[in-house]
N, C-alpha and C positions, 0 to 999 in steps of 0.2 A: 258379833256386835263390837268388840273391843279390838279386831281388827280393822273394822271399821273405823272407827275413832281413831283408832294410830296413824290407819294410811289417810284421813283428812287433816290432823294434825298435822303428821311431816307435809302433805303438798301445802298447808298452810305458811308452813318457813324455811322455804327452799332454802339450802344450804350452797355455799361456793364450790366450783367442782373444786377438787384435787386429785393430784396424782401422786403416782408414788412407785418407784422403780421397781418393787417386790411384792408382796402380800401384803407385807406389813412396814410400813415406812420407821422400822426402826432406826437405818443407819446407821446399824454396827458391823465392821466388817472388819477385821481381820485373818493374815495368814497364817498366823500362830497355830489357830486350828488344826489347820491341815501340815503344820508341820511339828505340833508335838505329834499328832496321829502317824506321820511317816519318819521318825524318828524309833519311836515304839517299834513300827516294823522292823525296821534297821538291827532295832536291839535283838526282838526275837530271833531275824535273822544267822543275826551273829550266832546268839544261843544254839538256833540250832545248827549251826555248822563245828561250833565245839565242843555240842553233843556227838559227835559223828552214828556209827549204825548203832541204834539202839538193840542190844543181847535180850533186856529182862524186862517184865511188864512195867515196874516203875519207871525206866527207861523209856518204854512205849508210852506210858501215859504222859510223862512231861514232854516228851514231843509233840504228842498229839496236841499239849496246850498250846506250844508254840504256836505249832499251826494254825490253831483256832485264833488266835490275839493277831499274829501278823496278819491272819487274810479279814478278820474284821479291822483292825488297825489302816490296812491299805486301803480298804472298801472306805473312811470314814477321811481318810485322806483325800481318796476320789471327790466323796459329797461336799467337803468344802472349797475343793478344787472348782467344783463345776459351778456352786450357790457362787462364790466369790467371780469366777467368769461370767455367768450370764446374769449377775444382779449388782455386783457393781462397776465392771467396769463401761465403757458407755464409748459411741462412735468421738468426743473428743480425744478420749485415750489411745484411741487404734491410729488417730494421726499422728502424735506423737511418739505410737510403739508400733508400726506399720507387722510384727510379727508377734504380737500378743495372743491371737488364734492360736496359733503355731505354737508358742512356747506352753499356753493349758493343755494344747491338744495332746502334745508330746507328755504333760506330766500326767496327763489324767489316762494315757496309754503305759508309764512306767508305773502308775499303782496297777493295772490289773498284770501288770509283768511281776511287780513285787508280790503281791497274790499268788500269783500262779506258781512262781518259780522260788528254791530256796537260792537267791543271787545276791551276794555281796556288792558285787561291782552296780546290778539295779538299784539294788535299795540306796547306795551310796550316789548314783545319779537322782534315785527322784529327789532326793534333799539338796543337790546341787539346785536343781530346776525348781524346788519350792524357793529357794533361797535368792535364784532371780524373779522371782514372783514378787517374793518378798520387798526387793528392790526398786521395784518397779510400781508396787502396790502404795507402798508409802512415799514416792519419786512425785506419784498423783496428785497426793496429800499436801503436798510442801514438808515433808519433814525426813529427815535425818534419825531413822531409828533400825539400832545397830540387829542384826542379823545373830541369834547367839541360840547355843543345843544346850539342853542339859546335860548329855553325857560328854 
């Protein structure tokens, strides 16, 4: 009965459509996300490469953590990578950046490289490639907001 009631209610004040590029028409979008997230990797990275072969369990278990932080770190890099590509940028933008595809496809390919592989030279390109993300992300925008790492 009080389903009733609701669905004669709502058809009684049909509401205007709307749309909205996501789930949820927040409008929050930036790349900082995904580039404190591939940053983080970076760090671990480094870590572990100055760990070199681990001898003793203490040794094994803080690699091990490494491990676990950089490949969740890269993975979370990826999810903002992809939310940011397919929710907010939109077919005016791709006439403008005619290889915008190209540039997420390539980063959201160096996070599961950064994942997979313990690689300096990766981890140090996916942050290149967030970084023209970055550029390009706020380029959209009209604004001028500077590109900067914590470490």
């Amino acid at each position: 009965m009080f389903k009733n009631a609701i669905a004669k209610f709502a058809a009684s004040l049909p509401a205007p459509e709307v749309s909205a590029h996501c789930d949820g028409p927040c409008g929050v979008y930036d790349p900082a996300s995904a580039r404190i997230a591939a940053e983080a990797a970076l760090s671990m990275t480094k870590k572990l490469l100055d760990l070199g072969d681990p001898s003793d369990l203490a040794t094994l278990n803080t690699q091990a953590r490494y491990i676990a932080i950089k490949e969740e770190q890269a993975h979370i890099a990826k999810t903002e990578l992809l939310v940011l590509w397919t929710d907010y940028f939109k077919p005016p933008h791709l006439e403008k950046y005619p290889d915008l595809h190209d540039k997420f496809w390539k980063a959201a390919k160096l996070c599961s490289e950064v994942k997979v592989h313990v690689s300096l030279e990766q981890a140090q390109a996916l942050m290149a490639a967030i970084e023209d993300i970055h550029n390009i992300f706020w380029a959209t925008k009209g604004r001028d907001v500077k590109y900067y790492t914590a470490s």
